[in-house]
C-alpha positions, 0 to 999 in steps of 0.5 A: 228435619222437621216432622209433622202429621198434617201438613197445610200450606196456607193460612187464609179461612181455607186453611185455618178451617182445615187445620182447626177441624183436623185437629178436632177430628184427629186430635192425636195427629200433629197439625201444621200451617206454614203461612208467608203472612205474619197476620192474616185478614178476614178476606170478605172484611178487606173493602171496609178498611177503606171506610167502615173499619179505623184500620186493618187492624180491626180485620184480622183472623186471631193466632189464637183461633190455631193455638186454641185448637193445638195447631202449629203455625210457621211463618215462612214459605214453602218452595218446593214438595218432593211428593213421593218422598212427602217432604216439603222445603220452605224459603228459609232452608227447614225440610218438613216431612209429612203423612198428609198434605193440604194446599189451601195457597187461595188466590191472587188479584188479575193484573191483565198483562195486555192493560197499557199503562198498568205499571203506572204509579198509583195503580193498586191491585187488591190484595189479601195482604195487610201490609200493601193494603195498609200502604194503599189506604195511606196513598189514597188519602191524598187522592179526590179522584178514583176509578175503580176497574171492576163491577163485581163485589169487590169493586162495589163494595171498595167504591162504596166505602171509598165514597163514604168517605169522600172520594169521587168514585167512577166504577167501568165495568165491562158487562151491561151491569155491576153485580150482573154475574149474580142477579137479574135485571130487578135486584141489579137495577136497584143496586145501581140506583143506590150507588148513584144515588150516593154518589158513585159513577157507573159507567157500564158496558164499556171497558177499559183501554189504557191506563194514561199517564207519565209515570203517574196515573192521570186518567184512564181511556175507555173502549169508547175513547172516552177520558176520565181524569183521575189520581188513581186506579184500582184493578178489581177484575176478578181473582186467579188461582195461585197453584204454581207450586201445585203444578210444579209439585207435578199434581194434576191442574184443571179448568183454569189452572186451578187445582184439580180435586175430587168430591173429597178434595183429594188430588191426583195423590193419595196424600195430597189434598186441596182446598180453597180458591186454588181449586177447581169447582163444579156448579151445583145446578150446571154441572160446569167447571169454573172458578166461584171464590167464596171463603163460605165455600172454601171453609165447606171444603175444608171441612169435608178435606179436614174430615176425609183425611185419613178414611173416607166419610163417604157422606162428607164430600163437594158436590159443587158449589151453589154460588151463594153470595151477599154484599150490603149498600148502605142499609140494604143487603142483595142475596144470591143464591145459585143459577139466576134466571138469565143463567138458567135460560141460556143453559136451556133449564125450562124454569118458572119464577115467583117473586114477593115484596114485603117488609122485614118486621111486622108491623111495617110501621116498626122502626127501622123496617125495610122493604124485602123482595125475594124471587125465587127460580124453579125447574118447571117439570120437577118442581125443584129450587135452582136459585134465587135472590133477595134484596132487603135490611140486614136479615138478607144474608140470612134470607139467602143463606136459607134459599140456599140450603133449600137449593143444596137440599134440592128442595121442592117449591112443594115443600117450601110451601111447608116449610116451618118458620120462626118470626117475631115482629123485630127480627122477620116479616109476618108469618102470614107474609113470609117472602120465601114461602109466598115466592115459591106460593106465586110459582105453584100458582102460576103451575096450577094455571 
């Protein structure tokens, strides 16, 4: 029998950060990843192998990043846990004893059951598995025509790379529009112009009925029976988590059979921790359960497990995720951060918003400039950031990554408008024309009104 300290079964970003920060914060203590994966992609990386990127080759999560750090990995699958006598068995026969365990067994692409014709040939999924995606990128090439079922990042971002490089791309998606989870009707708008105009095809507010086809995929009938011919099909419709073993370990399963686990991502046993996409999630501004899968996310709550191993950092805890979000068409980046304005009012937050275009270098005349819009959503009487979104140039991942601090930070539009900021002409909009800072100048305007 093997024996290690900290045992962690998965190898994605949840798990490596888990592992890596373990180590550094109990350097005496064993530490052990078993993995099914011989090699391990970069999640959000995955659409651009499609495109940007020669091959998956170039999106892979380095064994160095573990050895480095003096964590052990093992190739192989875990079957079962025996939680009371903490030993886990994998597919090859090995029985790992350990002190603390960690599931970070991420997720898994849907495949709608009630989906006729979803066991065609040339349907593929999105999986976070290197060797299947390497075989749907090599059939793809024979194929002109693609629809791809799902408007949310994922399908977005695989359309768009796809397109790139010459494929007639048409994306259903079942809500009024793509993105539409994560932005309000102004950002969403301007991201369905620039697909179209690149080219792609986007046929919103229907879904799909049937997969059509004899043996292969010849086309795909839509809610509204309408037809669309196409060689292949590709199902984005969102992620599940994978905690079967979890379940059948006995741990306690929560809001769509994730993983239930507290704001120390402890589970319902003492030594048995979760993180990552297999676990349940709570909204930082709702307080709702649900099931947001961001790696940012999951490498935050491997950070506070990996912390609270052993004793509790009463300071290092989950205190739900602010569903922080960015995606790129061609040059211009779209941000999110927390609750969007339609989500506030359908939850009956009483908000305000402000909303600022500029451009992201000063002068805009610099090469290269972009125009920059940032709109920001408050609760009226206290005055505190509950979301908000950017669209721009490439410094919008960045835009929205403060936005979001500023929401986790409960920060007031009264002390946005104090914030101190660094600019310079090639990489920020003026000091004098600083999109968060006028955002939240608009809102404390229209308060004063």
């Amino acid at each position: 029998m093997e024996k290690t300290n900290v045992l962690i079964i998965g190898g994605g970003p949840a798990g490596i950060i888990t592992a890596v920060t373990a180590k550094s914060n109990y350097p005496e203590k064993d530490v052990l990843i078993v993995r099914k994966e011989k090699e391990v992609l970069i999640p959000c990386g995955i659409p651009y192998i499609f495109g940007t990127l020669e091959s998956s080759n170039k999106d892979l999560i380095p064994d160095a990043v573990l050895s480095n750090a003096g964590v052990e990995l093992k190739i192989d699958e875990v079957v079962s846990v025996d939680k009371e006598r903490k030993i886990a068995k994998t597919k090859d026969g090995t029985e790992i004893s350990f002190e603390k365990l960690v599931f970070a067994t991420g997720s898994s692409p849907y495949m709608p059951k009630w989906l006729k014709g979803a066991d065609l040939e040339n349907v593929f999924l999105i999986k976070k598995n290197k060797e299947y995606l390497d075989e749907v990128k090599a059939k793809l090439k024979d194929f002109k025509n693609i629809v791809v079922v799902g408007g949310g990042f994922i399908g977005v971002e695989i359309s768009d790379e796809l397109n790139k490089v010459g494929k007639n791309i048409t994306i259903v998606e079942i809500l009024p529009h793509v993105l539409a989870l994560a932005f309000d009707d102004e950002l969403v708008n301007a991201a369905e112009d620039i697909l179209k105009s690149r080219g792609v095809t986007l046929k919103t507010g229907v879904g799909i009925k049937e997969i059509l086809g004899n043996k292969k995929v010849e086309a795909v009938l839509l809610d509204n029976n309408e037809k669309i011919e196409c060689d292949a099909v590709i199902l984005s419709m969102g992620y599940r988590p994978n905690s079967e073993l979890a379940e059948k370990t006995g741990l306690r399963i929560g809001y769509k059979k994730a993983i239930w686990a507290d704001e120390y991502m402890r589970t319902d046993h003492p030594d048995i921790l979760a993180v990552g996409d297999c676990v349940e999630r709570r909204n930082f501004i709702t307080r709702k359960l649900g099931n947001i899968m961001l790696a940012s996310t999951a490498t935050s709550e491997a950070r506070i497990a990996a912390a609270n191993l052993y004793k509790l950092e009463v300071l290092k805890n989950f205190s739900g995720t602010i569903a922080i979000f960015s995606t790129a068409i061609g040059d211009t980046g779209f941000g999110s951060a927390g609750i969007t304005e339609s989500q506030a009012k359908k939850e009956g937050f009483d908000i305000i918003t402000g909303v600022f275009e500029t451009v992201d270098k000063h002068p805009g005349s610099l090469p290269g400039a972009h125009k920059q819009k940032v709109k920001l959503i408050a609760s009226r009487r206290s005055r505190i950031i509950l979301g908000g979104q950017a669209i721009g140039g490439k410094s919008t991942g960045e835009i929205i990554n403060i936005i979001g601090l500023a929401i986790q930070n409960r920060m007031t539009v009264t002390s946005l408008l104090t914030t101190q900021i660094g600019t310079h002409p090639l990489l920020t909009a003026s000091p004098t024309a600083y999109p968060i800072i006028k955002a939240a100048e608009v809102i404390a305007k229209k308060l004063k009104i």
